[in-house]
VEXTILO-258825 format. One line per field, with one value per residue (C-alpha): x, y, z; residue number from 1; residue in three letters. Coordinates in steps of 0.5 Angstrom, whole numbers. Example, Ala and Ser with C-alpha at 12.3 -4.5 7.8 and 13.67 -1.06 7.14 Angstrom:
<nuros>
X: 25;27
Y: -9;-2
Z: 16;14
n: 1;2
res: ALA;SER
</nuros>
This chain:
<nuros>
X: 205;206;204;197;197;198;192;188;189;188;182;180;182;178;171;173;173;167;163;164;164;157;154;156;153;146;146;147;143;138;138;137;132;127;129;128;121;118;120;117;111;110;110;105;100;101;99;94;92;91;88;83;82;81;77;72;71;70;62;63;62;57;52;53;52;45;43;41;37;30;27;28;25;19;18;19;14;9;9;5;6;10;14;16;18;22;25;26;29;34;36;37;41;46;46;48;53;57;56;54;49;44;42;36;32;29;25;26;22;27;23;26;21;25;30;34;33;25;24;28;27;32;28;27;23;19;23;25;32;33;36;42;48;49;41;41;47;46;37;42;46;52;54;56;60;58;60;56;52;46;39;35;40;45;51;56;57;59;54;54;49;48;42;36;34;29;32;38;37;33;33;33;27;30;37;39;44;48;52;57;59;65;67;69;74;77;78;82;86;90;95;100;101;104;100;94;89;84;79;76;71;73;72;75;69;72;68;74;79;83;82;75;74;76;70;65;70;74;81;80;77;71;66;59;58;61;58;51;53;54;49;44;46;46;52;54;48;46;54;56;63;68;75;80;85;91;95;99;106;111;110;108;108;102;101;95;92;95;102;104;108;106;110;104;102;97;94;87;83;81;75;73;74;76;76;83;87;91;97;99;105;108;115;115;116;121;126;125;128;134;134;132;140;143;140;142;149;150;147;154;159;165;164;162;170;174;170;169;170;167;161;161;161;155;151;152;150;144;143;142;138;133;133;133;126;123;125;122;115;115;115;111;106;107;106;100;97;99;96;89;90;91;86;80;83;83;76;73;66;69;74;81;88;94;99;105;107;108;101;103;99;102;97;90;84;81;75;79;83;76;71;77;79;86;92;95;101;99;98;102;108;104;100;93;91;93;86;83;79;82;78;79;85;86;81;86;93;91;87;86;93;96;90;89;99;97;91;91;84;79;72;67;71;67;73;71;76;77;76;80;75;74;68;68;66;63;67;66;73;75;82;86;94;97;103;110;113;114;108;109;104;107;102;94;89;83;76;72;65;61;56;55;48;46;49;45;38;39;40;34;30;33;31;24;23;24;19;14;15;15;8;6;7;4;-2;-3;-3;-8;-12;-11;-13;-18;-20;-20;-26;-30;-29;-31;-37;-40;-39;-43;-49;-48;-49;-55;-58;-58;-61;-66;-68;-68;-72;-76;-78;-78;-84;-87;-88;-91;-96;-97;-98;-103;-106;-107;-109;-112;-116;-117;-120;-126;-127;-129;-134;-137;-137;-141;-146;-147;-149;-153;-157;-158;-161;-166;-169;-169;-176;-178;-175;-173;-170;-166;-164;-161;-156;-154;-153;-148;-145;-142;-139;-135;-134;-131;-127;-124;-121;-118;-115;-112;-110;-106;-104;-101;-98;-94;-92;-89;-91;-91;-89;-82;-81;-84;-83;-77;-75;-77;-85;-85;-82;-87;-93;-91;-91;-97;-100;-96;-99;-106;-106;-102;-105;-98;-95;-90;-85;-81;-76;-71;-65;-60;-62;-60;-63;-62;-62;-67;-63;-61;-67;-71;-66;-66;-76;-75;-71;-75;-81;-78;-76;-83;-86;-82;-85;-92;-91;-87;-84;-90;-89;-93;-88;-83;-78;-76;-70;-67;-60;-54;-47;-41;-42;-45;-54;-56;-63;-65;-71;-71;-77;-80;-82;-80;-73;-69;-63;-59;-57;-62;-66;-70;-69;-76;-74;-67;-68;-72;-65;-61;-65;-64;-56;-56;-59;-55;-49;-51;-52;-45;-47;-48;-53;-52;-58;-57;-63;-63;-69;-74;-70;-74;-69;-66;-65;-58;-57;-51;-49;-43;-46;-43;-34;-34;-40;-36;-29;-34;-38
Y: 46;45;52;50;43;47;51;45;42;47;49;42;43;49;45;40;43;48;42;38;45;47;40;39;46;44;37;40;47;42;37;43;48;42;40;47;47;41;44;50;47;42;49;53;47;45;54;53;48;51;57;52;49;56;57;52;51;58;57;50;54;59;54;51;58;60;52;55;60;60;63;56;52;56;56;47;47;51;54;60;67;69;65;64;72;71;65;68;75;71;68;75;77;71;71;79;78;72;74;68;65;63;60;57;51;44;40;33;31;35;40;47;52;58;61;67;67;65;71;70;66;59;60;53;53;47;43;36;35;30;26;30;27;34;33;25;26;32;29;24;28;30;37;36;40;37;41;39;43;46;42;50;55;49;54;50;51;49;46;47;43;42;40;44;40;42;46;43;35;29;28;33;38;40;42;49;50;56;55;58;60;56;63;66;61;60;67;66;61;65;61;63;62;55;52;48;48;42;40;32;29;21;19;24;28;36;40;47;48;54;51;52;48;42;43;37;32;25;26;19;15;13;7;7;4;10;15;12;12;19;21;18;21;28;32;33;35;31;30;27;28;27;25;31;26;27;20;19;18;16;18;24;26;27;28;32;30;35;33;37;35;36;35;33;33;31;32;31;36;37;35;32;25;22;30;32;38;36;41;41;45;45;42;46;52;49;47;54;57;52;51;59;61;56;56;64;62;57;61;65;59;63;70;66;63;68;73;66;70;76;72;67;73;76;70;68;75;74;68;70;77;71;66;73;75;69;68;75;73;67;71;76;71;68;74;75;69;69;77;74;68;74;77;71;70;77;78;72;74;68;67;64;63;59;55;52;46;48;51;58;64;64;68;70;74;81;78;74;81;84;79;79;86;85;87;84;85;83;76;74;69;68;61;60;57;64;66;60;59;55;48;50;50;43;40;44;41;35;32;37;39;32;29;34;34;26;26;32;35;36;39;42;43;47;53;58;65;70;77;83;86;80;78;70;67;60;58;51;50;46;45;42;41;44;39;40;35;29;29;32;38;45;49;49;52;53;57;59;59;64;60;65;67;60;56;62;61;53;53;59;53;47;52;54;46;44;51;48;40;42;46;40;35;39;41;33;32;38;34;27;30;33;26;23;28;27;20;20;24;20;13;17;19;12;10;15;13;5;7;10;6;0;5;5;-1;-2;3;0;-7;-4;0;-6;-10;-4;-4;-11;-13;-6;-3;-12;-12;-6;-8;-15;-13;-8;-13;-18;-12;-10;-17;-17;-12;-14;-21;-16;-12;-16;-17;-11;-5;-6;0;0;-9;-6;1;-5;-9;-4;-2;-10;-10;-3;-6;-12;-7;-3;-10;-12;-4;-5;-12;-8;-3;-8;-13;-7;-3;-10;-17;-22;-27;-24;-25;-32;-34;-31;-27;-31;-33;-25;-23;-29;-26;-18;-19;-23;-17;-13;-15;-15;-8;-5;-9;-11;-18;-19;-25;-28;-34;-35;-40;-43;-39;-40;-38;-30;-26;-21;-15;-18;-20;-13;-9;-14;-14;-6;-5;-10;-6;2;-2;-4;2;6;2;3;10;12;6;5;-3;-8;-13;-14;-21;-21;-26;-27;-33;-34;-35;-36;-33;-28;-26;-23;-19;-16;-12;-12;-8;-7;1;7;8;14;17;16;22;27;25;30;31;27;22;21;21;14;12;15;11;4;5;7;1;-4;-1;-2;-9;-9;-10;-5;-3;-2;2;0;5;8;11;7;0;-1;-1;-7;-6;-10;-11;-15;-17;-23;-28;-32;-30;-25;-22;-21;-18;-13;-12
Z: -45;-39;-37;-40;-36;-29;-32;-34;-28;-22;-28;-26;-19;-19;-22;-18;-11;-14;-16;-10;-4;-8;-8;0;0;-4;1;7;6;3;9;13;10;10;17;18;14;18;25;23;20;25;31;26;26;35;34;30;33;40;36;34;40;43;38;39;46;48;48;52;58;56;53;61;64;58;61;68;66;70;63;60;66;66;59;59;65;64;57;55;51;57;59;51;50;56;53;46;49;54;48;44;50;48;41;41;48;44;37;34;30;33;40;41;46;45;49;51;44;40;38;37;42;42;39;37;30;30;26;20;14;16;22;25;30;30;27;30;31;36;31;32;36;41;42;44;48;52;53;57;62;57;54;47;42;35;28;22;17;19;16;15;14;9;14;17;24;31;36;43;48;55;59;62;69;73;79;77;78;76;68;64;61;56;53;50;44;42;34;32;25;22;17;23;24;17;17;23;20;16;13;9;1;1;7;7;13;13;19;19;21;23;16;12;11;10;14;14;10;7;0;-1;-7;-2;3;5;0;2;5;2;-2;1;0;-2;5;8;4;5;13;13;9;14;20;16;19;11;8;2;0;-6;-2;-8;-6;-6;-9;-4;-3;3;1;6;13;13;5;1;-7;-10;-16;-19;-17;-12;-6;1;8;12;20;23;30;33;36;44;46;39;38;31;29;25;24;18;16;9;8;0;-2;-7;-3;0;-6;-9;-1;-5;-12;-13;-11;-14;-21;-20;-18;-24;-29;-29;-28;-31;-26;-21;-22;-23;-17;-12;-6;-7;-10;-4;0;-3;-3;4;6;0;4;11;9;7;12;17;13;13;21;22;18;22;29;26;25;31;35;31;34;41;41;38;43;49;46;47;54;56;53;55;60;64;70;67;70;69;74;73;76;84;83;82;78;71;67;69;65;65;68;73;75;75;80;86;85;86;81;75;78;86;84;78;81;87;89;88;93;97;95;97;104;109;107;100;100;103;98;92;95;99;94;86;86;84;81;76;75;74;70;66;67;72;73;76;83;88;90;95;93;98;94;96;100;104;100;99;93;90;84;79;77;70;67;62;62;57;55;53;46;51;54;61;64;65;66;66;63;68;67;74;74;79;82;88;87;85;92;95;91;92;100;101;96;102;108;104;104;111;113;109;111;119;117;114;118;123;119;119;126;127;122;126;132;128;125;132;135;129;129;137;135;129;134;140;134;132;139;140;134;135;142;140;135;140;145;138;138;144;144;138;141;148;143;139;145;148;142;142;148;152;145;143;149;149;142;144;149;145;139;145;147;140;139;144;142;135;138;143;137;131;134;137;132;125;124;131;130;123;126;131;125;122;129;128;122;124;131;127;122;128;131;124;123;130;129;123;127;132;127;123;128;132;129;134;129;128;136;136;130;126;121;115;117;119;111;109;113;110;104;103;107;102;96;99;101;95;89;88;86;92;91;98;96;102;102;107;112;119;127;127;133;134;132;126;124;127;123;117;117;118;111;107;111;109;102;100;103;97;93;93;94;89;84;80;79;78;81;87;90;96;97;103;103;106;102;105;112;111;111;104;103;97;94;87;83;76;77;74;78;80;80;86;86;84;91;94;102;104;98;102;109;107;105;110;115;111;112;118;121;116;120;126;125;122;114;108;105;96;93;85;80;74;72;67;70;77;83;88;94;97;104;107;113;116;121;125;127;121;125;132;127;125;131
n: 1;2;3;4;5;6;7;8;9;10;11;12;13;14;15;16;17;18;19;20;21;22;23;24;25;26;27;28;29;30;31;32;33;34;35;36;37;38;39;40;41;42;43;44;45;46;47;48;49;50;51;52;53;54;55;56;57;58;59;60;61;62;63;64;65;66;67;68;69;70;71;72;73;74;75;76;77;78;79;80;81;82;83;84;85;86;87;88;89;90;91;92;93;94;95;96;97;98;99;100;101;102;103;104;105;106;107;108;109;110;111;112;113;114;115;116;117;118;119;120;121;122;123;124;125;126;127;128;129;130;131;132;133;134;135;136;137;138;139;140;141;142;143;144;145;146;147;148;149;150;151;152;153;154;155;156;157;158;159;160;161;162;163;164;165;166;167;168;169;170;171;172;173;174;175;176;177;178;179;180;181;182;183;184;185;186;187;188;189;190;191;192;193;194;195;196;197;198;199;200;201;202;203;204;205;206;207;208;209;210;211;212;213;214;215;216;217;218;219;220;221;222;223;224;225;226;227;228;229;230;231;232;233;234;235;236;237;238;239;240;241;242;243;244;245;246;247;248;249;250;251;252;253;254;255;256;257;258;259;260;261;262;263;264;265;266;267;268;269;270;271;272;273;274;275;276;277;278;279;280;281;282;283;284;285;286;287;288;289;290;291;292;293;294;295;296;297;298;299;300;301;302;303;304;305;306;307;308;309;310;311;312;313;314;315;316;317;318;319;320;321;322;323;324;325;326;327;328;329;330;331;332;333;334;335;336;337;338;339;340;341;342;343;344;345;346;347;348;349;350;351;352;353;354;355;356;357;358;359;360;361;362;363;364;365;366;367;368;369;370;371;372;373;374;375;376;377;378;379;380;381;382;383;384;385;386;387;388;389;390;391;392;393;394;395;396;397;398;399;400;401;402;403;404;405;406;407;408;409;410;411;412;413;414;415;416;417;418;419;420;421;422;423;424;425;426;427;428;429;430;431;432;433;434;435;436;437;438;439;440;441;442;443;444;445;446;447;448;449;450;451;452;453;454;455;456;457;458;459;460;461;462;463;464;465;466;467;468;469;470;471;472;473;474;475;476;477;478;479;480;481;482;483;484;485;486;487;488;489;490;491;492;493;494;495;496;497;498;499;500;501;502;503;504;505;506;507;508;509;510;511;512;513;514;515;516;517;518;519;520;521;522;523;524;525;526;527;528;529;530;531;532;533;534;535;536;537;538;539;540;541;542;543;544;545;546;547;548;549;550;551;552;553;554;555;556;557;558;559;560;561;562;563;564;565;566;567;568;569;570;571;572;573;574;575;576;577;578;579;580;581;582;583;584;585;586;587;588;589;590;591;592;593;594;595;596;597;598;599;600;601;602;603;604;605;606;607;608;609;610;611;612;613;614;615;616;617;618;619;620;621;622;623;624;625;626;627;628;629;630;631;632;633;634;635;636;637;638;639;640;641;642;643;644;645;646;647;648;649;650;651;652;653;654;655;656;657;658;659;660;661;662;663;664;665;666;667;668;669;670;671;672;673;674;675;676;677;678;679;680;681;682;683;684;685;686;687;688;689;690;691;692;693;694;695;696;697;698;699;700;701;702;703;704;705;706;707;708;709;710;711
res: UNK;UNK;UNK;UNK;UNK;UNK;UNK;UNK;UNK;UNK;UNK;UNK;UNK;UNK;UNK;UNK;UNK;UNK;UNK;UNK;UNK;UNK;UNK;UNK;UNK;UNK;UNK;UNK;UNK;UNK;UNK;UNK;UNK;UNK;UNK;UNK;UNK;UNK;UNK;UNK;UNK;UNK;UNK;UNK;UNK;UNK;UNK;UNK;UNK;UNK;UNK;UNK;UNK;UNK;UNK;UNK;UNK;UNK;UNK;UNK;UNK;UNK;UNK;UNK;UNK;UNK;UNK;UNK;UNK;UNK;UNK;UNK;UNK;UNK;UNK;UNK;UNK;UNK;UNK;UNK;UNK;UNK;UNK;UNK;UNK;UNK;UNK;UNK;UNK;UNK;UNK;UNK;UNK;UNK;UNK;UNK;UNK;UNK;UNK;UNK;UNK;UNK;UNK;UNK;UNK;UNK;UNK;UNK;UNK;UNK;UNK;UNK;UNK;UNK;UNK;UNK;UNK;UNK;UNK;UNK;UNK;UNK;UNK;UNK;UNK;UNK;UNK;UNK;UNK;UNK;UNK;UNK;UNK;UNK;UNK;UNK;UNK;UNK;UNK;UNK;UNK;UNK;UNK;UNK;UNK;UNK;UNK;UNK;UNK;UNK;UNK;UNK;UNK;UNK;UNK;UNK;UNK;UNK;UNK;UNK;UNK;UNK;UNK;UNK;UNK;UNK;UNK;UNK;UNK;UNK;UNK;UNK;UNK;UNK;UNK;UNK;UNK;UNK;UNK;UNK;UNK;UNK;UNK;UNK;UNK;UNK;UNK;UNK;UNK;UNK;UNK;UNK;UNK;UNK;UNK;UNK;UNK;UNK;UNK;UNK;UNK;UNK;UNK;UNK;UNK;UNK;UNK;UNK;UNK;UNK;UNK;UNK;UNK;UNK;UNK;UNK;UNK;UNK;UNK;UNK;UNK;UNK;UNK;UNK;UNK;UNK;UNK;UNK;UNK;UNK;UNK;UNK;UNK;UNK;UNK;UNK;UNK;UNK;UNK;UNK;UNK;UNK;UNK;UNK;UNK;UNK;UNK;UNK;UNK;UNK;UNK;UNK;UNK;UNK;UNK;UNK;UNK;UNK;UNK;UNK;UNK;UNK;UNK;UNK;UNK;UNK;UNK;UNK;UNK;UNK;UNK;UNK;UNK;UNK;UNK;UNK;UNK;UNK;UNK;UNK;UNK;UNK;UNK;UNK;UNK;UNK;UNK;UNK;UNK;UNK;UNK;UNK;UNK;UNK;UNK;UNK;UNK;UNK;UNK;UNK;UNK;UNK;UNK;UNK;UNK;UNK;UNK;UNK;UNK;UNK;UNK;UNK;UNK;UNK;UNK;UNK;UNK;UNK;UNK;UNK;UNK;UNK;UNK;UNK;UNK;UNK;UNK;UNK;UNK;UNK;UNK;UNK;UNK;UNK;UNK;UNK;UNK;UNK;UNK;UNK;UNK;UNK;UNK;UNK;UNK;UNK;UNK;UNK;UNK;UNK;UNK;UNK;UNK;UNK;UNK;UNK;UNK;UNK;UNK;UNK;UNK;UNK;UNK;UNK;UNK;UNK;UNK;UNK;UNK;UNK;UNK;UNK;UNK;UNK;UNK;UNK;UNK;UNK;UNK;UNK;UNK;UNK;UNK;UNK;UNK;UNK;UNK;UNK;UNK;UNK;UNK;UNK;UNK;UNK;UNK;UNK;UNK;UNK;UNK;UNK;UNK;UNK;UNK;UNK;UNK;UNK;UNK;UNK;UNK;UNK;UNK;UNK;UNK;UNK;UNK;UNK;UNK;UNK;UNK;UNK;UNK;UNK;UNK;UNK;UNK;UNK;UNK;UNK;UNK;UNK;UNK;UNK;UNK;UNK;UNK;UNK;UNK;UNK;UNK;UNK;UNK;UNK;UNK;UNK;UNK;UNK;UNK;UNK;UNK;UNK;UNK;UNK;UNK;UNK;UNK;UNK;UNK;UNK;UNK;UNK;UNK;UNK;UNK;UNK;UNK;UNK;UNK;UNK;UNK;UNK;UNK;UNK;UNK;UNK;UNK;UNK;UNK;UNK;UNK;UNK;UNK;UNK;UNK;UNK;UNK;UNK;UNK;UNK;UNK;UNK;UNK;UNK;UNK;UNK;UNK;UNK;UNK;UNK;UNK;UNK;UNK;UNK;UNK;UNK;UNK;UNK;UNK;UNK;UNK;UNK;UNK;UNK;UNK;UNK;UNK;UNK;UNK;UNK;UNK;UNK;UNK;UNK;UNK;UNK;UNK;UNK;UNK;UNK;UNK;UNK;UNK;UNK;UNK;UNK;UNK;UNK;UNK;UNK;UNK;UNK;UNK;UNK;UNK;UNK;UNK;UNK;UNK;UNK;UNK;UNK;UNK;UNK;UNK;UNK;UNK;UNK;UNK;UNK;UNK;UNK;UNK;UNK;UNK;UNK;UNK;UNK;UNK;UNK;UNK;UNK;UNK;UNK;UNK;UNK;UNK;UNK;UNK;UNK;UNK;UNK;UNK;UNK;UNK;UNK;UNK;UNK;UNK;UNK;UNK;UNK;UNK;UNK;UNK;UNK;UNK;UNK;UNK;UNK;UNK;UNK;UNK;UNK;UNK;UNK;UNK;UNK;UNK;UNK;UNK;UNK;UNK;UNK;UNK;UNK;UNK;UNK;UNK;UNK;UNK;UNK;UNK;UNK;UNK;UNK;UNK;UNK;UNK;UNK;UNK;UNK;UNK;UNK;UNK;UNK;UNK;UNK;UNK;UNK;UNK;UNK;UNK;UNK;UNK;UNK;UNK;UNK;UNK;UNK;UNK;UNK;UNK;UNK;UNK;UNK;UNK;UNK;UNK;UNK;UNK;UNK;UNK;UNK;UNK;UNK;UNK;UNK;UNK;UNK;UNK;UNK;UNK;UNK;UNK;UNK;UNK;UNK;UNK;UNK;UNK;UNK;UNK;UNK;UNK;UNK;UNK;UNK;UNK;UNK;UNK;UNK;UNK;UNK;UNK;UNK;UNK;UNK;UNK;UNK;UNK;UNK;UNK;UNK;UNK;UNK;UNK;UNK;UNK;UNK;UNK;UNK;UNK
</nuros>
């Protein structure tokens, strides 16, 4: 009996110190696997993460270097079939070299004018797309990356623009994209069996997922609202966005629909507001790494007493070999990834190096190795800012350096790198940190972009500039001068011509007085004589009383044509009397020879001087003499007035009119004389005639102070 008690009691014992090492044992591996699960599965989302983020940024410089091409400035300035194919087959070049969908070029308007895919049968060349984010940002000076599903090929991509300027300032012409397949990426991805891999936009929308029956639905229950805002900006398609009926459960515990349990992490993506990398890693994955030795252990309680050493051996040994398997698929997948990062950052066709915290040379590209012609082994460990010139060097320490350590980031820095032959090189350089898990920078991650040729391009273009505005200026000094001589040339004519207009008049009235006085004189004493012979032979001879009769009224005819010729030639009445009465009398006389209604109204008019009122009774006479030669009218007003300081004349008749500018030579000269003496005198003379609408003749000059300003 007691025998059977000791047994009773060390089985107990036995049970007891079984059933409290195998629960201590379960906590305790339990406590640690999840520990281990949520470690691991938090570094394989920071890696996929930076696999990504890598992924998603590698056409960010690309799409800046495709920006600058000449094709696309020329095509937006001066488009045309040329200009088109160049664009269209720089594009071809791009789309192959990068091994992307499609890259394409959009005006200011947002209308895709060239692209590579223009011959298929999603093309959209055309198309308006300035509803787009990465268009509006980018139309207004910002390079943008934009995930969306595209509107033509329903194909989901990732968009990079950048703006086109013309030669490189003032606001942008156009803007070029370049869209990558989101495919690719997934692929990429790779995540294991247990593991779920998500992308979202800021609300939730699915946009890459390694669930595919997940893709473009809510990460959570969304709103009519919020289904309605993002149909309207069409990033999605035309949804209708389900929920995937994932629920948070704790902090980092999510529950599908179907029940199962999942540790959750979260991390925002580089570069994309709002956007998420949701990792997913299956709880039940993690409770098998425990339950599946224990159920294996249990199931033989009996054996696993009595052979407890032995056994326990063999389940530790178990145990390891399985944590050493999982470890190594870990590594092995950890190793895969980094040689597909080293992969990209090697083949990349851009400059990219790494440093670490006192600026020393880490990491650096093929290309990089390839450009300053140095070896991997000659640089790697040394400082950076070796390679750079003297004032480069000090712009990188004094001021770059910190700033960046501070910051985190820096862009567009103009470097200068001393190649291996001695050659120097323009850079841009651009750089993010990359950040250990309390938020301290340990290295950087930069790209140099080779703006050589483009400084080069740009200072010939600054040196081409000033040539051609010395040029200028001395093209418009030769032209001044030019100005000068030819305004001094015309003031001499207008001087000579006033001259001999003055001297004109002059011989006129010497003529006019000749006529009158000389020529009056003998025709008045033959008039006597031929009076005295008609009284001597009304008696004597008939026939002779009437030939003196005759020789009379020709000697009177005579008098009255030189009495004419005189008066026309210079009317005593404008010297004596002044330019109103001599008007008044020529145009009485006008309308006795000609037949033509001639009506002179004058207004206001005060004392002139003789040269105004010579050149103002020589227009009206070269006026009216136009009209009876060749205006055809039956009726013609002359009104001279003074308004406000200034004499106005003007001829208006109702004859058949011309064209002002269908003048012939003789036609012209007429004019031609009229203006001349208006601008002798300082006033202007306007012609207004259209044919079938008579014609009026304007001529005005200021009196007074405002004759003496323009004299």
């Amino acid at each position: 009996m007691k025998l059977r008690i000791i047994l009773l009691i060390l089985s107990l014992l036995t049970f007891l110190s079984a059933s409290i090492g195998g629960y201590t044992y379960y906590s305790s591996l339990t406590k640690s696997t999840f520990l281990e699960a949520e470690r691991r599965a938090v570094a394989h989302a920071e890696m996929i993460k930076k696999n990504l983020s890598s992924f998603l940024s590698e056409n960010i410089s690309p799409v800046k270097t495709l920006s600058g091409m000449k094709e696309f400035q020329a095509l937006l300035i001066r488009p045309s079939a040329d200009s088109l194919a160049n664009a269209n087959a720089m594009l071809d070049h791009f789309k192959t070299t990068l091994d992307v969908d499609v890259c394409y070029l959009m005006d200011s308007f947002g209308t895709t004018i060239a692209s590579s895919n223009r011959n298929d049968s999603d093309s959209f060349v055309g198309r308006n797309f300035s509803f787009r984010p990465y268009f509006q940002e980018a139309i207004q000076g910002t390079p943008s990356t934009y995930m969306a599903l595209g509107t033509a090929s329903l194909k989901r991509g990732v968009y990079y623009s950048h703006p086109v300027y013309q030669g490189g300032r003032g606001a942008p012409i156009g803007i070029v994209v370049i869209k990558a397949s989101i495919d690719l990426i997934e692929r990429e991805l790779e995540p294991t069996s247990d593991e779920t891999v998500l992308v979202t936009d800021p609300q939730g929308i699915v946009f890459i997922s390694s669930r595919q029956d997940w893709l473009f639905r809510g990460l959570w229950k969304l709103s009519q609202d919020e289904k309605r805002k993002i149909a309207d900006i069409q990033q999605f398609g035309k949804g209708p966005w389900k929920w995937t009926g994932l629920e948070i459960n704790g902090n980092k515990n999510a529950v599908d629909k179907e029940g199962n349990e999942y540790l959750m992490n979260k991390l925002d993506l580089y570069n994309y507001p709002g956007w998420s990398l949701i990792h997913l890693y299956n709880l039940e994955a993690v409770s098998k790494i425990v339950s599946d030795p224990l159920i294996k252990v249990t199931g033989s309680i009996v054996l696993s007493l009595c052979m407890l050493v032995g056994l326990s051996v063999f389940l530790l040994y178990r145990k390891a070999s399985e944590e050493i398997v999982k470890r190594k698929v870990f590594e092995n997948a950890l190793i895969k990834s980094e040689e597909r990062y080293r992969s990209i950052y090697h083949n990349t066709p851009a400059m990219l190096h790494s440093i670490d915290t006192s600026g020393r040379l880490v990491s650096v590209s093929d290309h990089w190795i390839e450009v300053l012609g140095y070896d991997r082994e000659e640089v790697i460990g040394q400082e950076l800012t070796q390679y750079f010139t003297p004032a480069s060097r000090r712009l990188a320490e004094g001021t770059v350096f910190p700033e960046f350590f501070e910051k985190g980031f820096c862009k567009d820095i103009p470097y200068q790198f001393i190649k291996k032959n001695g050659d120097i090189i323009d850079v841009l350089l651009s750089a993010i940190g990359d950040r250990d898990d309390e938020g301290n920078i340990i290295r950087s991650l930069a790209v140099s972009i080779d703006v050589t040729e483009r400084n080069r391009a740009e200072k010939a273009l600054t040196l081409a500039k000033e040539e051609l505005d010395r040029y200028s200026k001395d093209l418009e000094n030769q032209v001044a001068d030019r100005t000068k001589k030819i305004t001094s040339i015309l003031h001499q004519l207008r001087q000579l011509s006033g001259s001999i207009m003055t001297n004109q008049e002059k011989e006129r009235s010497a003529i006019a007085r000749e006529l009158h006085d000389e020529l009056g004189q003998v025709l008045t004493a033959l008039r006597m004589d031929s009076v005295w012979l008609l009284d001597r032979l009304k008696k004597s001879d008939t026939e002779a009383s009437q030939r003196a009769l005759t020789m009379c009224e020709l000697i009177d005819n005579t008098i009255e044509e030189v009495r004419g010729m005189a008066i026309r030639l210079r009317p005593g009445v404008l010297d004596d009397l002044g330019l109103v009465d001599a008007l008044e009398w020529y145009t009485s006389d006008f309308e006795k020879r000609t037949g033509i209604t001639c009506v002179f109204e004058h207004f206001d008019v005060p004392g002139i001087d003789d040269t105004l009122a010579t050149a103002a009774y020589r227009i009206t006479q070269e006026a009216l003499t136009n009209v009876a030669r060749h205006a055809f009218a039956s009726r013609v007003e002359v009104t001279l007035r003074k308004v406000d300081s200034e004499l106005s004349l003007a001829a208006v008749d109702d004859g058949r009119g011309f064209s002002t500018v269908d003048l012939n030579e003789a036609e012209a000269l007429g004019l031609v004389g009229m203006r001349e003496r208006a601008g002798l005198v300082g006033g202007v003379l306007d012609v207004e005639s259209q044919p079938g609408a008579g014609t009026r003749v304007l001529f005005r000059v200021p009196t007074g102070e405002k004759a003496k300003v323009a004299q």
